[in-house]
N, C-alpha and C positions, 0 to 999 in steps of 0.2 A: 504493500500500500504506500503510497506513494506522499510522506510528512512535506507539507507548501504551508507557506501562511498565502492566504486569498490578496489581491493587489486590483482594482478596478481600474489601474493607468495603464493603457496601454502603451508600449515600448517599440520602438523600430531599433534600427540595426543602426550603429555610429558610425557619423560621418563628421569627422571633427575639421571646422575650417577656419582658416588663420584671422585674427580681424585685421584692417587695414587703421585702426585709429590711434594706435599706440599699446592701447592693453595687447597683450598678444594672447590667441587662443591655442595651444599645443597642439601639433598634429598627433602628438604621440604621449603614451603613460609616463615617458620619460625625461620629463622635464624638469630642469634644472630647479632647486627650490631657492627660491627669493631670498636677498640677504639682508632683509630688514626685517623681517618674521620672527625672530630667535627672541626669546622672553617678551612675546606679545601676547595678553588674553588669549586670542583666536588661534594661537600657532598649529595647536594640533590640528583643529579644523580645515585651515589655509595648508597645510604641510597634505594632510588625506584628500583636500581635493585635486590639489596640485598632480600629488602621488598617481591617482585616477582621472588623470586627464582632462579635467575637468575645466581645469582654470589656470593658468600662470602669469607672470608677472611682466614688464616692463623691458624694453628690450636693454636696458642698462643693468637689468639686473633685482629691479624693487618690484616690489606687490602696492606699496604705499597703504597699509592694511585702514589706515582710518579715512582715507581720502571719501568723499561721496561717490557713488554708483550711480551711472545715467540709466534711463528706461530702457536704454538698448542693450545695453551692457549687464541689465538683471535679468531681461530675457533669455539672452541670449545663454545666461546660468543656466537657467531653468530650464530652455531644450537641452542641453550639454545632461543636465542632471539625472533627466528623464527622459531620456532618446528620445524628443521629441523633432522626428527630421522629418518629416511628410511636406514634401514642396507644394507650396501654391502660391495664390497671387494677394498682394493688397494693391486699396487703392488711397489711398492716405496721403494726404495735399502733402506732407514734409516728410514722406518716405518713398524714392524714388530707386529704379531698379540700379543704378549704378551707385546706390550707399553702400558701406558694408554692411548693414544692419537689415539691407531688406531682406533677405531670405531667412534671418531671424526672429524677424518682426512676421513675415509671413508665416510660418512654422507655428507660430506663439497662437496666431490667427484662427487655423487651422486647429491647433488643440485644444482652442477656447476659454481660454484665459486672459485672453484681451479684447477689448474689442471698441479702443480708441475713445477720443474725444467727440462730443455733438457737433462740433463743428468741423468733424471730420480728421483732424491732425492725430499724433499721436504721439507728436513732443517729445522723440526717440532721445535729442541729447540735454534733456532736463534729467535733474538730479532726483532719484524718487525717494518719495519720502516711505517713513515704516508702515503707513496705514495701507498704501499702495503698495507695499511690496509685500504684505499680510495678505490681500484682497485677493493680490496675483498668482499667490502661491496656494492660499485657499481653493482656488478653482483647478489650479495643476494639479493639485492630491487629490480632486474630487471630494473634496469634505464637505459635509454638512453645516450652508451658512445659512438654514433658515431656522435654523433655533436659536433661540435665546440662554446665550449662558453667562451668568452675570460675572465680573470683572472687578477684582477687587485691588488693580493699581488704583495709586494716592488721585490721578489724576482722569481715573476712570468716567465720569461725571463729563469731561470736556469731548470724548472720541464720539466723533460724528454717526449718526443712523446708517447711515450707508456702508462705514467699514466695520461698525463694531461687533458683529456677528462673525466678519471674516477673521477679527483679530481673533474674538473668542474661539475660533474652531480649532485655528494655528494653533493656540497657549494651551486648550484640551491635547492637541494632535501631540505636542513637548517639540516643536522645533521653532518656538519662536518662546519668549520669553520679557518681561520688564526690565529697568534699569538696574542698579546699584540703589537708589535711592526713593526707589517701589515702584517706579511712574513707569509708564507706556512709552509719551511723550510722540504720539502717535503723527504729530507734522514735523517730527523730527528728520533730518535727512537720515537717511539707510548706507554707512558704510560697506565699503569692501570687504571688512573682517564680519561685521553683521550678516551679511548676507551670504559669506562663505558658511557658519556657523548654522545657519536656517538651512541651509541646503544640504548641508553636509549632515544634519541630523534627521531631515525628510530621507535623504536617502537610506541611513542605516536603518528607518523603519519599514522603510519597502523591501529591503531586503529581506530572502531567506537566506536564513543563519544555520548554518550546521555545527554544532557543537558535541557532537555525539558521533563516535564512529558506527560504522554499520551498512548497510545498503538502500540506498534510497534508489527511488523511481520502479514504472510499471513495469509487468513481467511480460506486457507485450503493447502496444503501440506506441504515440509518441507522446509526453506531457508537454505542457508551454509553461515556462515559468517568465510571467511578464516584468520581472523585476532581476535587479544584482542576486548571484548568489554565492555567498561567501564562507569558505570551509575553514575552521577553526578545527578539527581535531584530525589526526592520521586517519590510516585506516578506514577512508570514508570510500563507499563502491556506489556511483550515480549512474543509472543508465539510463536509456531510452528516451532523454528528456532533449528541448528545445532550451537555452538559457537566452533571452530575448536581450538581455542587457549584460552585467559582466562577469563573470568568473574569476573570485578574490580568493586568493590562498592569506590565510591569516596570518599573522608573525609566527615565525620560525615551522610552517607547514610549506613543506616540499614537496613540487609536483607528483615525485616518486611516490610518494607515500599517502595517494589518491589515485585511485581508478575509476576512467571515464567509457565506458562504454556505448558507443553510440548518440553520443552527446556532440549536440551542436552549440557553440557559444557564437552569439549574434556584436556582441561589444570586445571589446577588449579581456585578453586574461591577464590579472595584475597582481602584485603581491603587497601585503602590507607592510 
């Protein structure tokens, strides 16, 4: 019988492509890590996504982990995060096909988690704030923003009708979180290190985690696993399955000491 935790995000197969704006986006897991990260809050976070391909730094070398994050640049997270690569088209007065952010922006489109300003724009190099990058990540996980879950930051009382259901789902979901000083601070801008940290913690919950040696997968057709799956103990036997997204050997687990039988990995295989 075949141990999955259930995933409702659907996942395509990685197609990682460079941006043209300065932040640079890895083509590969193996990208150098940034040399201003070392005793920052977020280090672990910005080092694992780094690690998986995810995200990397500045072609000088920095991350600049507190700098603000534009809207394009936290999409463009969020497909990376969540293979979210299905090409199509927008049409958005300040998103044009020779940006780097348009097939970003289109991708984000397509997965439904955006879907621009009334008067059509979509403001790709404004700096987003935390309410909007709760709202945007809310609908990447598919969470539930029509319930009401009350909020007990200092500043709870100020966060606007519109996001405050998405922050609540985020803060139930544990990849988003309050200040130091209890508050939200929900028009607050969304750092680099903030949003590596949001991302980085949605995704080890989509993950299946094996932590148990043994043999997983059926004893005859093929399973989809629409999420990371990442092996934590030897002696693990996975067969017959689809792996949609990526294939993590955990600290000090060597491929040898995992067998994959009839296993296709759709993302990258990476090590922690």
């Amino acid at each position: 019988m075949l141990k999955l935790k259930s995933s409702r995000i659907l996942v395509l197969s990685v197609l990682l492509l460079p941006c043209l704006a300065g932040w640079i986006w890895p083509l590969s897991a193996n990208a150098a890590m940034p040399n201003d990260i070392s005793g920052h809050w977020a280090h672990k976070h910005i080092e694992s996504m780094v690690a998986q391909g995810v995200i990397a730094g500045y072609p000088d070398g920095t991350f600049r982990p507190d700098n603000a994050i534009t809207r394009a640049e936290f999409v463009s997270m969020i497909n990376r995060s969540f293979y979210f690569m299905q090409k199509g088209f927008v049409h958005y007065s300040d998103v044009g096909e020779g940006d780097w952010f348009y097939n970003e922006v289109a991708r984000a489109q397509i997965a439904g988690y955006i879907k621009g300003n009334p008067d059509g724009t979509f403001l790709p190099n404004k700096e987003i704030t935390r309410q909007e990058a709760a709202v945007m990540l809310a609908k990447a996980l598919r969470l539930d923003t029509t319930s009401y879950i009350p909020l007990t930051f200092t500043d709870a009382r100020y966060i606007p009708e519109w996001s405050y259901n998405a922050i609540g789902a985020v803060v139930k979901y544990g990849c988003m979180s309050g200040l130091g000083d209890g508050s939200f601070q929900p028009t607050a801008l969304c750092s680099k290190a903030q949003a590596a940290v949001m991302l980085d913690l949605a995704r080890e919950k989509k993950a299946w985690v094996i932590t148990q040696p043994g043999l997983y997968g059926p004893d005859s057709g093929m399973a989809t696993i629409d999420s990371n799956v990442v092996i934590k103990a030897p002696g693990v036997i996975l067969k017959n399955t689809t792996i949609q997204g990526c294939l993590i050997y955990g600290i000090g687990i060597r491929e040898d000491q995992v067998t994959l039988r009839n296993v296709q990995v759709m993302g990258p295989v990476l090590h922690q």
